[in-house]
N, C-alpha and C positions, 0 to 999 in steps of 0.2 A: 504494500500500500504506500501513498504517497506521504511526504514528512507533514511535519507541523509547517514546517517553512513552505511548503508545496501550497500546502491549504492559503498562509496569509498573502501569497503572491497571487493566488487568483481570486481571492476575496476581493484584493486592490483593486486588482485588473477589472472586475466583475464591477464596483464599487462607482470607479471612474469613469468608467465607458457608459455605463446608464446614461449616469447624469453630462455625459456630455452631448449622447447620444440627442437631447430629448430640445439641449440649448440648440445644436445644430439645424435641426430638423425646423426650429422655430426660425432662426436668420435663414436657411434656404428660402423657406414659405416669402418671410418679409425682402429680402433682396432678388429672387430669380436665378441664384449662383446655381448653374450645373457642377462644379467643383465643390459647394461647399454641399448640396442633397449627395453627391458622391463620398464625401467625408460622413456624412450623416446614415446612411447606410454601412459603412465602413462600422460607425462604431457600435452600429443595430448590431450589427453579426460577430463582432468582437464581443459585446453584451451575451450575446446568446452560446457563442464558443464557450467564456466562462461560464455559462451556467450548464452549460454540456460535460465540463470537465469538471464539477464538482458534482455533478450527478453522476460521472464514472467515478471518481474518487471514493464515493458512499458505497455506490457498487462493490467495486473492488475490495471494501474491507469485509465483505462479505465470509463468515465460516467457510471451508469446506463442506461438503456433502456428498452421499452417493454418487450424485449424477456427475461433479465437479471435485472427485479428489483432491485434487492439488489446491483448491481454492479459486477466486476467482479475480484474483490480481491481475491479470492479463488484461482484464475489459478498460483499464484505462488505457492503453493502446489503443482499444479500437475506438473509446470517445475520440480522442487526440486524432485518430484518422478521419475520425466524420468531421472534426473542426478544418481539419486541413481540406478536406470536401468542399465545405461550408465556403470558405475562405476564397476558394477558386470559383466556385458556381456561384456562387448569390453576391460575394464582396466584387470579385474581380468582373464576372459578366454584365451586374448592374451597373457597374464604375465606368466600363468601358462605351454599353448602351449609350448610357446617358449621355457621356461624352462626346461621340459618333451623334448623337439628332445636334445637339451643343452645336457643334462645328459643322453640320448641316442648316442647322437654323438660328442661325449665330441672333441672338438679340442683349441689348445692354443692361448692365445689373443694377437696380436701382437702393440705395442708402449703403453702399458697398462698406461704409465705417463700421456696419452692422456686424457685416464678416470676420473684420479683422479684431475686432475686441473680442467675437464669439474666438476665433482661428488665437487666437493671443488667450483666450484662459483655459482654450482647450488644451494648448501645448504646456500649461503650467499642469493641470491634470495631469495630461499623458507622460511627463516628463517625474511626476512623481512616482506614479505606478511603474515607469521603465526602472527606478531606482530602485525600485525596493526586487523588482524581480535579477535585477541586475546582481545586487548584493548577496543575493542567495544564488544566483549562478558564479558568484565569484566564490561563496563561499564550497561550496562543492566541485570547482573544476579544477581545484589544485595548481601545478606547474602548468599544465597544456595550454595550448593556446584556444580562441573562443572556436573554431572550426572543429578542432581538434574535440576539444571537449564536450561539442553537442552533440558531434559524430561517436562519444564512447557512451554519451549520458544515455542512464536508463530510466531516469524520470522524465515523461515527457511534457509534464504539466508546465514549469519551469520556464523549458526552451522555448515552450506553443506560445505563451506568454511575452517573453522575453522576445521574439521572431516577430509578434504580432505589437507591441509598443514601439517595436523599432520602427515596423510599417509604416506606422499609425505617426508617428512621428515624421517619416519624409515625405507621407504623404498631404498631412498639414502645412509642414512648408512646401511644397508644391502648389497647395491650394492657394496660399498665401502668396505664393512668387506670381501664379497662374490670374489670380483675380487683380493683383498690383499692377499687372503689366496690361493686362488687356483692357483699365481702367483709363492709365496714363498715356497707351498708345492706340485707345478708342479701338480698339481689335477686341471685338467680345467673344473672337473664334478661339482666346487663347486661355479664356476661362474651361471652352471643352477640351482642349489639346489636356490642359490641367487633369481634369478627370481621367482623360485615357492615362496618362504617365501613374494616375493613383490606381489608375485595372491593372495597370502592366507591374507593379511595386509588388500589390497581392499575388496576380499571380505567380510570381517568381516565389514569397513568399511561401503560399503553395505549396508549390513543386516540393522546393527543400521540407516542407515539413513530413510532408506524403512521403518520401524518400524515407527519411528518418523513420516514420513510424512505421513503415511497411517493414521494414528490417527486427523492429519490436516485435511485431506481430507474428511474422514467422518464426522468431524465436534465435535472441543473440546470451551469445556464451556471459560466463561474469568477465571481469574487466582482468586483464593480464596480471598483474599484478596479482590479484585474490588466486586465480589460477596457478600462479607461482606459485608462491605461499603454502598452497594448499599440497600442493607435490611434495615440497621441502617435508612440510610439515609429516606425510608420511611416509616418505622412503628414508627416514632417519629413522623407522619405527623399529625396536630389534623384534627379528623375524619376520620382515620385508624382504623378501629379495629386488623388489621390482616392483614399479608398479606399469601393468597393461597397460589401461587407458583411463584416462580422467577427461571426464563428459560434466560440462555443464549448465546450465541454460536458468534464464532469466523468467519467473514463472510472475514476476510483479518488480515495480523498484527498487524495493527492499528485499525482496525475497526470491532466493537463488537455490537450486536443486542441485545437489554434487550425487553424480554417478561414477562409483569409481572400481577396477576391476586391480585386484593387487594379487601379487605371485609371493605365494608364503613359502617360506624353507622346509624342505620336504620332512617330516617326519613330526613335524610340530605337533604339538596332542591338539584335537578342535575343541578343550575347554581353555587352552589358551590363546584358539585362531578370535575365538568367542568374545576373549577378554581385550584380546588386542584392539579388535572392530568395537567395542562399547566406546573401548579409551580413544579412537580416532575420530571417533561422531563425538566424541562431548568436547574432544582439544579444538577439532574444526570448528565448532559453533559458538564454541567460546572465543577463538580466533577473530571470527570471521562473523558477528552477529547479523548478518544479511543473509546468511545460511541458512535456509530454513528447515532443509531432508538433506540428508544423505544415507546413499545406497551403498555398502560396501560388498561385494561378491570376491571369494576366495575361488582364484583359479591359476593354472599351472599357465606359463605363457607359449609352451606348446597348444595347450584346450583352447585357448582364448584365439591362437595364430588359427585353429582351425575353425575355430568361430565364426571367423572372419569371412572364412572360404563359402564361394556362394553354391549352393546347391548342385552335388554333381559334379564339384569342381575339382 
């Protein structure tokens, strides 16, 4: 499930975007801005994103159960992919619509100061909620750089956030550049041009998020490091000779499944293979508190090389 820090970064986000949503939607009505009803649907679906990802987040801390052994930590994945959906089809296709009749039927915007106070407290919003998600993605990405770091994170709450105030942020000033210019050079075609550059911000947006999540979804290993760790941790074990293979896969954020096949010393008595595997499952979890199972199987690494072998082979 996702952190505490997960939750207050999209409470912000969730918090901010309402209420900006609602002042926007008012200055479009009163001035005619196709760039600022294109910001005003921008922060409709950013609104609704965060309420999509904390309805996965509840989801997800869901028990286990029959039907759903392992739990159901994975489902904030798939919210995080319906927001990157979201993001593309409703943010980016409306933004760009609108823009496209915009610069089809170019007409001039009237009480434009309207915009720019609305466009000026919206960025004081935006620019708070970017902080605080920001701060929690520093806080969790250690040395790596920000590419780096979103491409290993397993929370997606965070990044979805974090991806979508940056948006939301060049696309403001865009608006901003967009409605200035085409005020002071009587070109009211370049308030639509503005919209399309705020389709094209999302959809790029998008792309990278869907990218990221789809990789979640199918299912990514723990982070190298843990991986490390975990090997060390048990081929120092006496009565290890080896270990097969270590599998392990991301079942929620927090919560990681280690499959691991180990080649014990041959004659070992099995009330001590018994003890060994207790003592590897409580030193792992204690290690590694993002561990939530681990499987340990005793096998020779001849059985296991013909395990391997595919049917017939």
């Amino acid at each position: 499930m996702a952190s505490q820090g997960s939750l207050k970064v999209v409470l912000a986000a969730l918090i901010g975007n309402g209420l900006i949503a609602v002042t926007k939607f008012g200055a479009a009505a009163f001035t005619g801005s196709s760039a600022m009803l294109s910001e005003a649907i921008h922060s409709v679906v950013d609104t609704s994103n965060q309420a999509l990802l904390l309805y996965g987040m509840r989801r997800a801390k869901r028990p286990a159960d029959e039907q759903h052994p392992f739990g159901y930590g994975r489902e904030i994945y798939f919210w995080a992919f319906v927001v990157a959906v979201l993001i593309f089809a409703v943010g980016a296709g409306v933004s760009m619509y609108e823009g496209f009749e915009k610069i089809r039927h170019p007409h001039p915007i009237t009480n434009a100061y309207v915009n720019y106070i609305v466009l000026g407290v919206a960025m004081v919003f935006e620019a708070g909620a970017w902080w605080i998600a920001y701060r929690e993605f520093e806080r969790t990405r250690g040395h790596l750089g920000v590419f780096e770091a979103v491409r290993h994170s397993k929370d997606p709450t965070v990044f979805t956030v974090l991806f979508e105030d940056t948006a939301a942020m060049l696309g403001l000033a865009i608006a901003f550049a967009g409605i200035a210019l085409g005020e002071y050079l009587d070109m009211p075609v370049l308030d639509g041009v503005a919209s399309v550059m705020i389709g094209v911000i999302l959809a790029l947006a998008a792309a990278i998020l869907a990218y990221e999540c789809k990789g979640l979804l199918v299912g990514e290993s723990a982070r190298a490091p843990v991986v490390r760790g975990i090997r060390a941790l048990v081929q120092g074990r006496d009565g290890v000779k080896g270990v097969n293979e270590l599998l392990t896969m991301h079942l929620g954020p927090s919560d990681v499944l280690v499959n691991l096949s180990l080649d014990f010393e041959d004659g070992l008595a099995s009330e001590k293979v018994e003890a060994a595997i207790t003592a590897m499952e409580r030193t792992i979890k204690e290690s590694y508190p993002e561990v939530s199972r681990v499987f340990i199987e005793a096998q020779s690494l001849q059985c296991h090389r013909a395990s391997q072998e595919p049917p017939g082979g």
